[in-house]
C-alpha positions in Angstrom: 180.8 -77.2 25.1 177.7 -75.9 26.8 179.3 -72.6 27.2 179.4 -72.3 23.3 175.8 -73.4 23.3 175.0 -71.1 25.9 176.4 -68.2 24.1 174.5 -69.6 21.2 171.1 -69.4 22.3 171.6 -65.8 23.6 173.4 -64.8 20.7 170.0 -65.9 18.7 167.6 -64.4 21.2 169.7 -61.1 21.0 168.7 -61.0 17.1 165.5 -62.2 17.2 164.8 -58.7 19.8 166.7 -56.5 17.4 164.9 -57.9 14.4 161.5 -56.8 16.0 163.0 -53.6 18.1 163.3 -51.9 14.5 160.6 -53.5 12.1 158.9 -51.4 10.0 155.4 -51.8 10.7 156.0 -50.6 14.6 157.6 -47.5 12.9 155.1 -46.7 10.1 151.7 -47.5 12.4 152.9 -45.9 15.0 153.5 -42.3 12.6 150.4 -42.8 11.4 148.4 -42.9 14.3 150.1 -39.9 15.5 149.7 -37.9 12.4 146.2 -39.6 12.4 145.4 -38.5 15.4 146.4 -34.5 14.9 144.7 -34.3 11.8 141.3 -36.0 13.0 141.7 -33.1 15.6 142.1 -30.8 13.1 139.1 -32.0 11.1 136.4 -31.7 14.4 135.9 -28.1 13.7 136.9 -26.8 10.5 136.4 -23.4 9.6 134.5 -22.5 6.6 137.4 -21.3 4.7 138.6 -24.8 4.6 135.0 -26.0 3.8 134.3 -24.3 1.2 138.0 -24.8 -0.1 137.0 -28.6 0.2 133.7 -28.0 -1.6 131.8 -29.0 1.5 133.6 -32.2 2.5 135.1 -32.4 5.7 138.4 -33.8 4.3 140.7 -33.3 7.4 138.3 -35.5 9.6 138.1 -38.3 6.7 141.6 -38.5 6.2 142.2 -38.5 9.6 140.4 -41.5 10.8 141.7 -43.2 7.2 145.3 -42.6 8.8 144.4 -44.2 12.0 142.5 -47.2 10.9 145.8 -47.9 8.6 148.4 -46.9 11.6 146.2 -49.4 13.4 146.2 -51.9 10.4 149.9 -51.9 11.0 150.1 -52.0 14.7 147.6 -54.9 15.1 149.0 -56.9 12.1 152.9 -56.5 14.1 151.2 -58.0 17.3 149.7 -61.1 15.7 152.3 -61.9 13.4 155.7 -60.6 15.3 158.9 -61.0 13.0 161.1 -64.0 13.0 164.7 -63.6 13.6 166.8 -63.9 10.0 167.7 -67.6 9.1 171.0 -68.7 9.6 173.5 -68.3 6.6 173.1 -70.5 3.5 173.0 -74.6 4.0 176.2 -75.5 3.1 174.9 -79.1 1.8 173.4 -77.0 -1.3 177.1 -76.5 -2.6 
């Protein structure tokens, strides 16, 4: 009997590290900050071709640092609040 609960408990621990290996907030945050982080660069310097195209407003910079404050968002919110491995199937008391 304490094989089966053995096999149990790993069984569970198994999902619970698949359930956050592939959550979606690790994935999204962490393309974000990458794209954030290549268009920030891109934004340091523009040229004035793409200032004047963006009527003075350094656009790439500001969208930029918008994309890494919300890959960040992400990745900070995964960390303190991690996801929970899915509930077991339904009670069968409810009928």
């Amino acid at each position: 009997m304490s094989d089966l609960r053995k096999e149990v408990s790993e069984l569970e621990q198994k999902s619970a590290t698949a359930a956050r290996l592939f959550d979606i907030r690790r994935i999204t945050g962490g393309l974000f900050v990458i794209y954030g982080v290549i268009v920030t660069i891109a934004g340091i310097n523009p040229s004035d071709a793409d200032l004047k195209k963006a009527q003075g407003v350094h656009i790439n910079l500001w969208t930029g640092l918008a994309m890494l404050v919300l890959g960040l968002f992400f990745l900070v919110r995964l960390k303190l609040r991690p996801a929970q491995a899915p509930a077991d199937g339904p009670d069968p008391a409810d009928g």
